[in-house]
C-alpha positions in Angstrom: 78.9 150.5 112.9 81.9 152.5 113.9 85.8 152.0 115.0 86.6 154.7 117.5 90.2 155.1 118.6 90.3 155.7 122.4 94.6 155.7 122.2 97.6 156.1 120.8 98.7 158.7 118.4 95.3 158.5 116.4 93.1 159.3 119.5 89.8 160.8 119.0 89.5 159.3 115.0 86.0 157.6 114.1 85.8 155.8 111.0 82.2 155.2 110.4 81.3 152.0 108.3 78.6 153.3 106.2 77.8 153.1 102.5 80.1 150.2 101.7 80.3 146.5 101.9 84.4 146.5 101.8 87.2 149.0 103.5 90.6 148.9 103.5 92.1 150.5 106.6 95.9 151.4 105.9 98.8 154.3 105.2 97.9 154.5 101.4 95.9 157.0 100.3 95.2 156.1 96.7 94.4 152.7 98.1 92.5 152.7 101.3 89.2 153.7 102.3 90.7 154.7 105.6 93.9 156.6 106.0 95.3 156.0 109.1 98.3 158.7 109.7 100.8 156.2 111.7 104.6 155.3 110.7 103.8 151.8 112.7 100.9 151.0 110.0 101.8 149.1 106.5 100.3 150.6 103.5 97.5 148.3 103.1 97.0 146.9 107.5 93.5 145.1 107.4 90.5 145.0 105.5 87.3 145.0 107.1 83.9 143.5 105.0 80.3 142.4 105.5 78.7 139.0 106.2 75.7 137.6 106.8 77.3 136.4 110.2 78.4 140.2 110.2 81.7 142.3 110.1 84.6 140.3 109.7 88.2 142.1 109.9 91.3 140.4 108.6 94.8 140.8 108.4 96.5 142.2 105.4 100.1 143.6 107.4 103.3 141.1 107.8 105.5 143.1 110.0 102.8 144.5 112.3 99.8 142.0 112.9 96.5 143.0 114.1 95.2 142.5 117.3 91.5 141.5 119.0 91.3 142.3 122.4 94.7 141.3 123.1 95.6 138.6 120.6 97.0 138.2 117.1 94.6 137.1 114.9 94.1 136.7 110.8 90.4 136.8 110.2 88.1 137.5 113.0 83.9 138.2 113.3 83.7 141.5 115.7 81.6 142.1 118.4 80.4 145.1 120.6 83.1 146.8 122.6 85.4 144.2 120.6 89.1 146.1 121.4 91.5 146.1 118.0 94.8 147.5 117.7 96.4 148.6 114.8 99.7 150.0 114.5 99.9 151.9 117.9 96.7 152.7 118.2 93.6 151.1 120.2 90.2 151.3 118.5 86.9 150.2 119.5 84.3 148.8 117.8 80.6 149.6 118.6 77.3 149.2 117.0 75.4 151.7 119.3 74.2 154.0 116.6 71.8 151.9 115.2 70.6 150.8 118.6 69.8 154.9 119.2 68.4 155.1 116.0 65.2 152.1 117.2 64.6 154.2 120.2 63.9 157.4 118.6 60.4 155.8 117.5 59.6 155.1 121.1 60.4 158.8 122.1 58.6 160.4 119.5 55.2 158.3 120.4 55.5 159.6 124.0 56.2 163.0 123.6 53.1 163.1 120.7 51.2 161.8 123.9 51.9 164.0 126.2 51.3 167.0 123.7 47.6 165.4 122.9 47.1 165.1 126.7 48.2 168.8 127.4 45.6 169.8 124.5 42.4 168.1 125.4 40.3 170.4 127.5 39.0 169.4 131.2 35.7 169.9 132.6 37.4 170.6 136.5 39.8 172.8 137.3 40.8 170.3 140.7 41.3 167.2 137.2 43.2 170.1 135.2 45.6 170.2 138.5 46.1 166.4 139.1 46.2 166.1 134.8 49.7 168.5 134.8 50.7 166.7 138.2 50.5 163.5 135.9 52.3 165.0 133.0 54.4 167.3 134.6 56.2 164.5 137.4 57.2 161.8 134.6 58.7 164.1 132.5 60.8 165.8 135.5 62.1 162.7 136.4 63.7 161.5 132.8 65.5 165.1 132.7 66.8 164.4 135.9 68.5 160.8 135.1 69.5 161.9 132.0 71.7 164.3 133.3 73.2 162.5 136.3 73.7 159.4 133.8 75.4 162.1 131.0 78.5 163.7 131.8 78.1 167.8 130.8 80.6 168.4 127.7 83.6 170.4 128.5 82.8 172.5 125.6 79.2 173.9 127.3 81.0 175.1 130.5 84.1 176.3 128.7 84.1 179.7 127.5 86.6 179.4 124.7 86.9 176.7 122.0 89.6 175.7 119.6 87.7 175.0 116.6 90.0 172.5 114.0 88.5 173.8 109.9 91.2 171.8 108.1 93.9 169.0 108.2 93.7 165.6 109.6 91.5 166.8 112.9 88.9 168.8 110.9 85.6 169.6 112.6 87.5 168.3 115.6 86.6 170.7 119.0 88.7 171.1 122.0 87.4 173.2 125.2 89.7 175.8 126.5 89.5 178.1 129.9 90.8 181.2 131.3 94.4 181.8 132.9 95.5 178.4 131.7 97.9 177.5 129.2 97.6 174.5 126.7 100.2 172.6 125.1 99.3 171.4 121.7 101.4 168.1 120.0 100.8 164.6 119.2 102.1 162.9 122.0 99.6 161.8 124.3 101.5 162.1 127.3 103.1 165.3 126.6 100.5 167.4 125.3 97.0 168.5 126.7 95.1 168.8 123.0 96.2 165.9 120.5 96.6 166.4 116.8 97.0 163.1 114.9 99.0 164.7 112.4 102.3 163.6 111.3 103.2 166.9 110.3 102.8 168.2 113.7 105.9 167.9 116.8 105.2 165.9 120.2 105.0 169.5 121.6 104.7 171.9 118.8 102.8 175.0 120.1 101.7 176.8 123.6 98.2 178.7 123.7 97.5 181.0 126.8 94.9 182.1 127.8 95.1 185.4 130.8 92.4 186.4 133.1 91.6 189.1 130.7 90.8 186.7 128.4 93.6 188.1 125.9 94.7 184.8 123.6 98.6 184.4 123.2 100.4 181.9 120.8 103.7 180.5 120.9 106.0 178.5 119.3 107.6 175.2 121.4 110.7 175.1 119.0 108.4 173.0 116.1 110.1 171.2 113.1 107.6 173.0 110.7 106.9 176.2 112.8 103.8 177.7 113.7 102.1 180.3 111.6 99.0 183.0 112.4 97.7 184.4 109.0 100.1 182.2 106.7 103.0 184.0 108.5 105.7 182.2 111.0 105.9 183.5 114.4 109.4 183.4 116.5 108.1 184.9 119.4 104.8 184.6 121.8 102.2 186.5 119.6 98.9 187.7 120.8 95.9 186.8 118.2 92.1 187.5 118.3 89.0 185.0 117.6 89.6 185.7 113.6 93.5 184.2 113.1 94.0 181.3 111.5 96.7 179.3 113.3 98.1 176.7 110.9 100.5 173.9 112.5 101.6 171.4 109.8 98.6 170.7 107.7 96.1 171.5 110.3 94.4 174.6 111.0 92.2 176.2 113.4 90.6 179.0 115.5 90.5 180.1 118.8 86.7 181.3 119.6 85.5 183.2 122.4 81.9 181.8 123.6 81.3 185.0 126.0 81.7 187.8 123.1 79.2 190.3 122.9 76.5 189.5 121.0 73.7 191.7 119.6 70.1 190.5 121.2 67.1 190.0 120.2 63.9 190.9 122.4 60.4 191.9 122.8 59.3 194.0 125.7 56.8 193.3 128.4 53.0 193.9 127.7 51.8 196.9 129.3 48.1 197.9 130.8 47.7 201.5 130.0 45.3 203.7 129.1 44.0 204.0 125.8 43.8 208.1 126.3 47.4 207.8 127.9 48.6 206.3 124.7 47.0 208.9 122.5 48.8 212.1 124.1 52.0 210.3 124.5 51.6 209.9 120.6 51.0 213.6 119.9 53.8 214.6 122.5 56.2 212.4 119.9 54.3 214.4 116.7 54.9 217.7 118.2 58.5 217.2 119.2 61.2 218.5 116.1 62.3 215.4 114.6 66.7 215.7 114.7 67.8 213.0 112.2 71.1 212.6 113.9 69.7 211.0 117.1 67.5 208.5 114.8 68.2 204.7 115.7 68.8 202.8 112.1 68.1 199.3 112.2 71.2 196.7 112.5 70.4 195.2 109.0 70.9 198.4 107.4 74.4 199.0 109.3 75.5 195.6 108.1 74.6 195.9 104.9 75.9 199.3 104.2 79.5 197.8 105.8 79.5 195.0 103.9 79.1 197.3 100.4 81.7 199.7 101.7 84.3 196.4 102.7 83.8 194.9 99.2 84.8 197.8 97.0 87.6 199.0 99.2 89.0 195.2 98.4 88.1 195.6 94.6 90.0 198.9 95.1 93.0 197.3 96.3 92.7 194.1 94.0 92.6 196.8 91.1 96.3 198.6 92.1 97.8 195.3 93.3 97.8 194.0 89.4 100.3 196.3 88.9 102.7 195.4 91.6 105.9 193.3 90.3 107.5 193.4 94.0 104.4 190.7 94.9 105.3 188.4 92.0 108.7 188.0 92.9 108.2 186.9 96.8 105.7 184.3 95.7 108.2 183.1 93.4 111.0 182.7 96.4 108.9 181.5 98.8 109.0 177.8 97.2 112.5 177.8 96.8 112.9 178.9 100.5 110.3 176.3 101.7 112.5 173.8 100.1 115.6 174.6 101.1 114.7 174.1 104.6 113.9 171.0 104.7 116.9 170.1 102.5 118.8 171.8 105.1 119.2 168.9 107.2 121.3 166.7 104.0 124.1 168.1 103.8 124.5 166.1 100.1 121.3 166.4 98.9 121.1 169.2 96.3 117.9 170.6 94.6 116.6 172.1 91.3 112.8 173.5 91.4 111.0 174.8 88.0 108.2 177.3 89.0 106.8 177.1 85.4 106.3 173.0 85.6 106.5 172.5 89.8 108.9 169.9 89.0 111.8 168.9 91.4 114.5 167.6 91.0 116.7 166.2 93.6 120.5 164.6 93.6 123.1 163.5 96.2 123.6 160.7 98.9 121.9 159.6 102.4 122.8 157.0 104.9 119.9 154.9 104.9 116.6 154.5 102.9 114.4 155.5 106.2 116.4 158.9 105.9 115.1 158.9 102.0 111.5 158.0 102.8 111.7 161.1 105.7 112.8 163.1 102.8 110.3 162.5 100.4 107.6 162.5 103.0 108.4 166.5 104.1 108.6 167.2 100.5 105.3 166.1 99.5 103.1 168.4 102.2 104.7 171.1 99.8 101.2 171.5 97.6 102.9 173.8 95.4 105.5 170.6 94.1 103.6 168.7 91.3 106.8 166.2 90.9 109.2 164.9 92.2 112.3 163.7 89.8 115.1 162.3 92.6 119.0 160.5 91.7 119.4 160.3 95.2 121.6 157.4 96.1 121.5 155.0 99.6 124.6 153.8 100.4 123.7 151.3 102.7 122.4 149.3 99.4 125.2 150.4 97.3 127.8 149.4 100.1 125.8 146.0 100.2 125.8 145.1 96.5 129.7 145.8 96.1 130.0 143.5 99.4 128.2 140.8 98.0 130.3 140.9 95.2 133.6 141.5 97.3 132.6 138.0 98.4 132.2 135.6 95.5 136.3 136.3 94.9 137.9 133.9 97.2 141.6 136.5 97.8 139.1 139.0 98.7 136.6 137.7 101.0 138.4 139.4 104.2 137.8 143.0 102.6 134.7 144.7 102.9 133.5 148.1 102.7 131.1 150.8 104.7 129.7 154.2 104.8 130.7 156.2 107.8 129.0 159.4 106.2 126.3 160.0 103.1 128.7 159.9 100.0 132.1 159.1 102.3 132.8 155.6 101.3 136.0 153.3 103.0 137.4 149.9 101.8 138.8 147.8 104.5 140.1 144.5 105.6 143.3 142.4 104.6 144.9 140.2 101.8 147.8 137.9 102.0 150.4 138.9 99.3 151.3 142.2 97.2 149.8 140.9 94.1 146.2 140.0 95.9 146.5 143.9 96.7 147.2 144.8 93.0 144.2 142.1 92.1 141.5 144.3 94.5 142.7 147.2 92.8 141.9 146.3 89.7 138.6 144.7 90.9 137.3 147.8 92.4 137.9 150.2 89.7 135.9 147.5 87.7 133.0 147.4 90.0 132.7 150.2 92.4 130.7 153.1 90.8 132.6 156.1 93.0 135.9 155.4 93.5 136.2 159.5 94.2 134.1 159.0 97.5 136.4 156.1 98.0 139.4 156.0 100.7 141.1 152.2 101.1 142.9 151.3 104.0 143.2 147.7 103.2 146.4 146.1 104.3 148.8 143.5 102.6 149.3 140.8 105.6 152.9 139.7 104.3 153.8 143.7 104.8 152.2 144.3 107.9 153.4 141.1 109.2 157.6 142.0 109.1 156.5 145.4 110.5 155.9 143.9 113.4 158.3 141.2 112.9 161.0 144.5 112.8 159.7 146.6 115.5 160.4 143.8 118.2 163.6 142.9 117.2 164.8 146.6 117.3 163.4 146.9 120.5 165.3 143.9 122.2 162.3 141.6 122.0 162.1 137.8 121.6 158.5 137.0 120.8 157.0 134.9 118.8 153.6 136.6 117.4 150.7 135.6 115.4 148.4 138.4 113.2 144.9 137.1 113.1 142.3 139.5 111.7 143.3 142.4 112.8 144.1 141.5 116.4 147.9 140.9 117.3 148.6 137.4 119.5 152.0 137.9 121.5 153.8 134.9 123.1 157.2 134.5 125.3 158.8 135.8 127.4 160.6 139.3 128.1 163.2 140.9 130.7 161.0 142.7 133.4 163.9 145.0 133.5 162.2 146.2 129.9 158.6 146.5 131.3 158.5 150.3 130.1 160.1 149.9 126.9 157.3 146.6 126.1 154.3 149.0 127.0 155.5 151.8 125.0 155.9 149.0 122.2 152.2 147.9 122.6 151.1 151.3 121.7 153.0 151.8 118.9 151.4 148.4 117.3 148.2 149.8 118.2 149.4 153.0 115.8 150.0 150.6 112.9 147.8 150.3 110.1 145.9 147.1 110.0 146.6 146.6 113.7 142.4 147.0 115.5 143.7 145.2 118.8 146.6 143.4 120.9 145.8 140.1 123.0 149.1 139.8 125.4 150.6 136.3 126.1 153.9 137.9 126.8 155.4 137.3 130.6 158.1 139.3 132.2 160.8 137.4 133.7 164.2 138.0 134.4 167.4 138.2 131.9 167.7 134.1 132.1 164.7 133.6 131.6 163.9 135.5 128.8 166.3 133.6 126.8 165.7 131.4 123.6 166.5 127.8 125.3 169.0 125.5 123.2 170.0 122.8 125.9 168.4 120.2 123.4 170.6 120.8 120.6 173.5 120.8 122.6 175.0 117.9 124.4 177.7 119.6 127.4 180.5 116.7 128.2 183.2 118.5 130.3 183.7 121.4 132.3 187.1 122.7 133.5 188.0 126.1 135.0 191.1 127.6 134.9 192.8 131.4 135.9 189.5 132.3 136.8 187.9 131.6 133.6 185.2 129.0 133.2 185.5 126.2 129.6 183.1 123.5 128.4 183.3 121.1 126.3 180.3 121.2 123.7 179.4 118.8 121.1 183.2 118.1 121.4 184.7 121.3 121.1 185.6 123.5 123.6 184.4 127.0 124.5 185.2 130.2 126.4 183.8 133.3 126.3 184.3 135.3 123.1 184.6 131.6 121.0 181.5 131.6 118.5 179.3 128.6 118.2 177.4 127.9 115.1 177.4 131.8 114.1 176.3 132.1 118.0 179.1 134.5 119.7 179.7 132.9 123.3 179.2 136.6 125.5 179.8 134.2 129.0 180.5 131.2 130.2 179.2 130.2 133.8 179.1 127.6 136.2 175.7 126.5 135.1 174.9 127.8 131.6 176.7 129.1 128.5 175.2 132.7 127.6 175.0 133.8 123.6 173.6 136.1 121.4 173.3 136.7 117.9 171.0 139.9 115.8 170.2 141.2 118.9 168.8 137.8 120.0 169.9 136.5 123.6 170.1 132.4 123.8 171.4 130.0 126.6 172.3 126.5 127.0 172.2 125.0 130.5 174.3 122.9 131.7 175.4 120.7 135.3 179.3 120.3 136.0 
């Protein structure tokens, strides 16, 4: 019984159900039986065991169900060519192996039979004819369909292969041809030979191949580089059939199928002449032997190199003890390996101990997906037995102190964020000076780095106769409301002032505490923008006299320059009395 994925990012993995009655299929490694190298799989994703109905695969994974040819399910019996996808990957299930494994019998029995039929002897040579007509036709015929039924294998016609030894693709092989080049990743649609390797980039390295069947390697601009013999390559590189190319965790060869090869072979029987033989044998004895032109056999040559290529490495081996310069670049190379993948947090700082491979690591990221993509590039590092991290996510620290933010009733418009790892700003509003003193208090009490900390919370009284001020000394008479952040302007102003009101709007939008401006505000003429008091004033007589217009109101009577109730009277018409007082313009009407 077998799942083999057909796509997705684990394309080309078989896991073989064999040996077991139970497997857990998931991302853990200490805990399932089949690791499955996908950030869309949970830890533990399904379990698959045996019945006497037969295999029965249920769901163990919450945020990313299984499915069975198409549909979410929680326990499920499978069947042939039953289609199941996990994570992002589409598997198949199949039970053809054992079904090839009963048909072997039946092959065997035929083949013994024709062997026994080609031994027996025949009496006629016209039966031994018609006998290996028999035999012969049958046989012809199965070869045929067999190979018009079986596609031919890229690898037999290719004539190089890329030949996986380690890493998640081991014993994986991957045909390769001349003047081509192949892009090697682990995106399906991107590259033309899939790795499903996490440690390897959607496009991470180029192989080309010339029509002088000369092998280059290059680098696509990889995350974790590319590397021929353990060393990174920054430039296209031309290897041979013995490199070791290494991309993440995998590593492979490049093989050339049409490399000379010593043969092996037995000449032709001859018919000669007995007395031929004999003096070409005493020609040989009488001819001077020269030891230089004497053909040594292959297995001596190999032998003899193989001594010579061991000592000279003993010989080397033997001086390089002795050699301090190699101790030392060993040492760095750890620290160098981790600083570039640290590189990338600008916060995160590191401490590595060669003599224990403990690390330690301290400082702040965004989020805890940026942590776990730490910690994941941290531990391909073999040489890192450890890991000891203080590393802080402020998304759960800026979500504690919220929460708490909250349960004080003054401070439940104030909240905090993080902008940047370890940058930290308290914002939002409170109504008086003393609720500002209050949070103060509050968050040295309960925020742990009040050094990352910058507060731009604003006092609403405050903010509230800024704005209050900034109309009156611009000649406005609005009324105004401050409601979260976002200024509410009502009345009405002199569309003689038009430019002064929108330079006004931006300078609220300069003010602290001030995110946005809805305007109610409509331009009108002088009149119009007046504060109305006709109500409050009751207009009985109206006399004019030397050119100068008087009323009579509330029974007293006015002309221009009088003052009213702290009102000074700037004009008296025909129609309405005109006054002002702080800078604020009022009018009563009137009808004489």
């Amino acid at each position: 019984m077998k799942l083999i994925a057909t796509e997705g990012p684990l394309k080309g993995q078989v896991l073989d159900l064999k040996e077991k009655d139970e497997w857990i299929l998931g991302r853990d490694p200490t805990e399932c039986s089949f690791l499955l190298e996908d950030t869309t799989v949970s830890r533990k994703h399904a379990k698959i065991y045996k019945t006497k109905d037969g295999y029965v695969i249920k769901n163990l994974s919450t945020t990313n169900p299984i499915e069975v040819n198409d549909e979410r399910v929680d326990e499920y019996i499978l069947e042939e060519n039953d289609k199941l996808k996990i994570g992002d990957t589409l598997f198949i299930y199949t039970a053809l192996e054992e079904a090839d494994l009963k048909e072997e019998p039946k092959e065997e029995e035929e083949l013994a039979e024709i062997s026994e039929e080609k031994k027996a002897p025949s009496l006629k040579e016209d039966d031994d004819e018609i006998e290996k007509e028999k035999i012969i036709e049958p046989t012809d015929e199965t070869i045929f369909e067999a190979e018009e039924e079986t596609p031919l294998s890229l690898l037999i016609d290719a004539p190089f292969i890329l030949k996986v030894i380690s890493g998640a693709n081991a014993g994986s092989e991957f045909g390769m041809e001349k003047s081509k080049s192949f892009i090697i990743g682990k995106d399906v649609a991107q590259a033309d030979i899939i790795f499903s390797d996490m440690s390897v980039s959607k496009q991470n390295t180029k192989i080309t191949i010339d029509e002088n069947s000369d092998i280059f390697v290059e680098d696509l601009g990889s995350k974790n580089g590319t590397y021929v013999n353990n060393k990174k390559i920054e430039e296209k590189t031309k290897i041979t059939p013995h490199d070791l190319i290494t991309l993440g965790t995998t590593t492979f060869l490049v093989i050339e199928k049409e490399a000379a090869q010593e043969t092996i072979y037995s000449p032709a029987p001859t018919f000669e002449v007995e007395e031929d033989k004999k003096e070409e044998e005493k020609e040989l004895l009488t001819k001077k032997t020269v030891w230089k032109k004497q053909f040594i056999p292959t297995r001596h040559l190999i032998f003899a190199g193989s001594f010579i290529i061991i000592f000279f490495i003993i010989f080397l081996s033997f001086f390089g003890l002795f050699k301090a310069k190699d101790i030392e670049v060993v040492k760095k190379m750890p620290t160098e390996k981790i600083q570039n993948i640290i590189k990338e947090y600008d916060t995160i700082e590191f401490s590595f101990n060669d003599a224990s491979a403990n690390l330690f690591l301290a400082g702040h990221v965004l989020t805890s997906i940026d942590k776990q993509e730490l910690m994941y590039d941290l531990k391909v590092l073999s040489f890192i037995k450890n890991i000891e991290d203080n590393i802080i996510i402020d998304e759960i620290t800026v979500k504690n102190f919220n929460d708490s933010l909250n349960e004080e009733e003054s401070f439940r418009s104030v909240f905090s964020l993080a902008n940047q790892p370890g940058n930290y700003v308290l914002e939002g509003y409170v109504k008086t000076a003393a609720n500002y003193s209050g949070l103060n208090s509050f968050v040295n009490s309960n925020f742990p780095y009040l050094d990352k900390l910058e507060n731009r919370v604003v006092i609403d009284q405050v903010l509230q106769v800024q704005i209050a001020t900034l109309l009156t000394k611009n000649g406005f008479t609005l009324s105004f409301e401050l409601i979260s952040g976002k200024l509410v302007l009502v009345g009405r102003y002199n569309k003689n002032q038009a430019s002064s009101y929108k330079i006004l709007m931006q300078e609220f939008l300069k003010t602290p505490g001030i995110h946005s401006i809805k305007n109610l505000a409509i331009a009108s003429d002088g009149m119009m923008a007046r504060i109305d008091l006709t109500s409050k004033y009751k207009i009985t007589g109206w006399a004019k006299y030397d050119g100068q217009n008087s009323v009579v109101a509330n029974g007293k009577i006015i002309i221009s320059g009088d003052t009213l109730d702290g009102l000074d009277v700037t004009n008296v018409s025909e129609n309405a009395i005109l006054l002002e007082k702080d800078d604020i313009k009022y009018k009563i009407n009137y009808s004489p």
